[in-house]
FIGUTOR-372639 format. One record per atom (N, C-alpha, C): y, z, x. Coordinates in steps of 0.1 Angstrom, whole numbers, padded with zeros to 4 digits, always signed. Each point is the difference from the previous one (the first is absolute). Example, Ala and Ser with C-alpha at 12.3 -4.5 7.8 and 13.67 -1.06 7.14 Angstrom:
-0057+0078+0132/+0012+0000-0009/+0012+0000+0009/+0011-0007-0004/+0011+0000+0009/+0011+0008-0008/
This chain:
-0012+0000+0009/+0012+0000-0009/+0012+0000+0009/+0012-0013-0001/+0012+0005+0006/+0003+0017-0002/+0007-0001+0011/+0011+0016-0001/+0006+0002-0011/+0007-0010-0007/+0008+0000-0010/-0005+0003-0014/-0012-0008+0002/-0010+0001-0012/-0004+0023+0003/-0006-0002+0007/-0005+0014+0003/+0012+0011-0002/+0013-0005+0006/+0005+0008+0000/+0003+0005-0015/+0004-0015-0011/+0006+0005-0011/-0015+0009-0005/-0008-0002+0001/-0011+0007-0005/+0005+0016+0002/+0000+0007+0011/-0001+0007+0006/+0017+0006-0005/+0011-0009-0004/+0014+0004-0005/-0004+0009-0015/-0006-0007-0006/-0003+0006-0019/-0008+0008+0003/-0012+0003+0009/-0004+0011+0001/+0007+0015-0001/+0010-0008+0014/+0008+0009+0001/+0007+0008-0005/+0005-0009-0015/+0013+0001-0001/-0006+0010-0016/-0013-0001-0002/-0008+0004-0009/+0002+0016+0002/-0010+0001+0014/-0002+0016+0008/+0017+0003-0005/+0008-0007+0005/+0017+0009+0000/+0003+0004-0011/-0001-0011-0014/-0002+0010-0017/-0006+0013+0000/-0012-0001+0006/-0008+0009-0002/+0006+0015+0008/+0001-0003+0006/+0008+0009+0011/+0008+0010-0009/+0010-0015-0005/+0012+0008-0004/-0001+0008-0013/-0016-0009-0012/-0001+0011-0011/-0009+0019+0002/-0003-0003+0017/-0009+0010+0001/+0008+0015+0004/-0002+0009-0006/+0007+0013+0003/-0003+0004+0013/+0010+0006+0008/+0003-0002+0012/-0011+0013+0005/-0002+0001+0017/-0010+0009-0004/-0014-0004+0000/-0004-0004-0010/-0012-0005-0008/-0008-0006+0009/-0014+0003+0003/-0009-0010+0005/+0005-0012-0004/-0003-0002-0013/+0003-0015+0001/+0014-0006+0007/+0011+0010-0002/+0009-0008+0009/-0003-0003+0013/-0007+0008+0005/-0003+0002+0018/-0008-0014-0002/-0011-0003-0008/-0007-0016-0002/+0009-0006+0002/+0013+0000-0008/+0004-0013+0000/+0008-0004+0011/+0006+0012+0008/+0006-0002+0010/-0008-0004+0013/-0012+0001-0001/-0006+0001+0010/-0005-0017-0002/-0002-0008-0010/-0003-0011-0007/+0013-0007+0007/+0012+0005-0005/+0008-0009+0005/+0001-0004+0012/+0001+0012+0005/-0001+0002+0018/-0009-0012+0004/-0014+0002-0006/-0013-0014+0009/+0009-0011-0004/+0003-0003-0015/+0008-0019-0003/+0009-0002+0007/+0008+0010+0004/+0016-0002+0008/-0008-0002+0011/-0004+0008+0010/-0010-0001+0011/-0008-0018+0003/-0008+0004-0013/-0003-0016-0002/+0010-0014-0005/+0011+0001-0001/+0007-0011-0001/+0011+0001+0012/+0001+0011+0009/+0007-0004+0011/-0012-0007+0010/-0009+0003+0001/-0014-0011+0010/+0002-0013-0005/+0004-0002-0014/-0002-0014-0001/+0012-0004-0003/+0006+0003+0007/+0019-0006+0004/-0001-0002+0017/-0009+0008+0007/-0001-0001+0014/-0009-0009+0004/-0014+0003-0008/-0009-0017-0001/+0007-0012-0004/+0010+0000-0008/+0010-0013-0002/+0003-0004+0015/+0009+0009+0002/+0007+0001+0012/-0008-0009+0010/-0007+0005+0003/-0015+0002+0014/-0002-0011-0002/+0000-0011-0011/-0009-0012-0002/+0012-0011-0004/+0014+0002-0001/+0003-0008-0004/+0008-0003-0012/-0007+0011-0007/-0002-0008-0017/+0013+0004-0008/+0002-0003-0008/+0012+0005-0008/-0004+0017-0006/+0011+0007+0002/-0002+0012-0004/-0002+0003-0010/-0005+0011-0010/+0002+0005-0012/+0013+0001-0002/+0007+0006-0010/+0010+0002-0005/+0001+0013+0000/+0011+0007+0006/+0002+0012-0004/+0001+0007-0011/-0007+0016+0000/+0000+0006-0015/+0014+0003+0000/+0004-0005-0017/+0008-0002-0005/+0009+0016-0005/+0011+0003-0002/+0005+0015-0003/+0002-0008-0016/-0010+0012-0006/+0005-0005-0015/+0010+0011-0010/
């Protein structure tokens, strides 16, 4: 899969975990999931801005401030 392709995959995941985040009472196991969730996709979408990089390829697009 291009970067781009992978990456947007890996953007709505994202951007999923961060709802989630934000409806979860702070504190909470589950918040600690979700942050810890975000942490791997953010984690995982800066590797594949640096695999872009490394190879050439056009970058992902940066996450967006909504």
């Amino acid at each position: 899969m291009p970067y781009r392709g992978e990456a947007s995959v890996v953007l709505e995941m994202w951007r999923e975990v961060e709802r989630g985040l934000a409806a979860a009472p702070d504190g909470t196991p589950e918040a600690e999931e979700f942050q810890a969730e975000a942490l791997r996709l953010r984690n995982e979408y800066q590797r594949l801005i640096i695999e872009a990089r490394a190879h050439h390829r056009p970058e992902p697009d940066p996450f967006p401030d909504e």
